[in-house]
C-alpha positions as CSV (number, residue, x, y, z in Angstrom):
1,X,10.3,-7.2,7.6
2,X,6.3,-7.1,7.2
3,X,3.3,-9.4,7.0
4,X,1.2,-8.4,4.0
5,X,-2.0,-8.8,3.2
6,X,-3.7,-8.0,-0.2
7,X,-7.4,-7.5,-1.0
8,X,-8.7,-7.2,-4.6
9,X,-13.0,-6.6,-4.7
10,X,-14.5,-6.8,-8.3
11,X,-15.9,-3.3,-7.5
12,X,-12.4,-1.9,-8.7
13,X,-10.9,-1.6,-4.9
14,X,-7.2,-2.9,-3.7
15,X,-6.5,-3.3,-0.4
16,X,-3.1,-3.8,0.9
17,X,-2.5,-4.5,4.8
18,X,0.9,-4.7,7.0
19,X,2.4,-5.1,9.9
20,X,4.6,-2.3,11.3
21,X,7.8,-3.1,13.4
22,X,7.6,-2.0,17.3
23,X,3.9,-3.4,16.7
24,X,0.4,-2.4,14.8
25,X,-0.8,-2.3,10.9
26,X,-1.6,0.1,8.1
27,X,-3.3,-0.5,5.4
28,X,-4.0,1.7,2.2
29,X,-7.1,1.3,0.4
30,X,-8.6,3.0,-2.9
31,X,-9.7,2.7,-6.2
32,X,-7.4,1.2,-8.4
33,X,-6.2,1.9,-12.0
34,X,-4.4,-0.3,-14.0
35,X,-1.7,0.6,-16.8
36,X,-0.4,-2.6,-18.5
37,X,1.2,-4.8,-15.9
38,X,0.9,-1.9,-13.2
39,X,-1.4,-1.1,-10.8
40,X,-2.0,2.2,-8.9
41,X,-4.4,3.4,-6.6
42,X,-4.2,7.5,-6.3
43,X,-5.1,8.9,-3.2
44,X,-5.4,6.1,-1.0
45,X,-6.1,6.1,2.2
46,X,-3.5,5.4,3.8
47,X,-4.2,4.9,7.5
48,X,-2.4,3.1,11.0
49,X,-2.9,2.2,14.7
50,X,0.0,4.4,15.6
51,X,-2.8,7.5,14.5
52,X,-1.5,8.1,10.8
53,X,-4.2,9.0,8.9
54,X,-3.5,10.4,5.2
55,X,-3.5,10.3,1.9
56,X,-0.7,8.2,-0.1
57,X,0.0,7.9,-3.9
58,X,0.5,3.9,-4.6
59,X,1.9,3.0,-7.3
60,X,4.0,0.4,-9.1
61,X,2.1,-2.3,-7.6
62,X,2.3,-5.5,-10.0
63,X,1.9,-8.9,-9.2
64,X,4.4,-11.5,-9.4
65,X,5.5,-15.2,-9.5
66,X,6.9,-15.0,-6.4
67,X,4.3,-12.1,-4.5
68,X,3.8,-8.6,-5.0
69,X,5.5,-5.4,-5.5
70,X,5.1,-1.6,-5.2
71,X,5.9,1.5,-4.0
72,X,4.2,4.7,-2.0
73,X,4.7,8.3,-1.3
74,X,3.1,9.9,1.3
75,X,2.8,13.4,3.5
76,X,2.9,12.5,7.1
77,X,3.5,15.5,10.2
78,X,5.0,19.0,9.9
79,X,5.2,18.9,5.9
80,X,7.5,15.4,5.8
81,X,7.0,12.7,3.4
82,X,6.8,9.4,3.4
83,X,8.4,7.1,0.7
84,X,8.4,3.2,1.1
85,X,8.9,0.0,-1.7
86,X,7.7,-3.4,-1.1
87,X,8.5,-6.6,-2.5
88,X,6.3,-9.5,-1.1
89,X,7.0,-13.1,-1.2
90,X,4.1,-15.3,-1.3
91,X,3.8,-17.7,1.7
């Protein structure tokens, strides 16, 4: 489990903070695009207080009733990759 956080500017940037288990945040950050109902921000910056710092491909991010949703994929250390879905519930 995460807390998020979600920041939209009019300037065409999303924001979208959490909370990592074992302790500290992340956040990826970008211009966003939209396609219908879907949101994606391409090469975000995707960065945390554990000393990630790279680039992540959002996408699937849409808004609902309930929260948000999405998904990411990312290249972390030594050639790995990252892949992570959220689903949000609004408090």
């Amino acid at each position: 489990f995460a807390d998020f956080a979600v920041t939209q500017t009019t300037n065409g940037l999303l924001q979208i903070d959490f909370a990592v288990q074992g302790g500290g945040t992340c956040s990826m950050s970008g211009a966003y695009l939209q396609e219908g109902q879907l949101f994606r921000i391409p090469n975000a910056a995707y960065t945390c207080t554990n000393g990630l710092s790279t680039t992540a491909n959002v996408t699937h991010i849409k808004s609902t009733m309930q929260g948000f949703e999405g998904q990411w994929v990312a290249a972390v250390n030594l050639g790995c990759v990252e892949e992570g879905y959220w689903s949000a519930v609004l408090k």
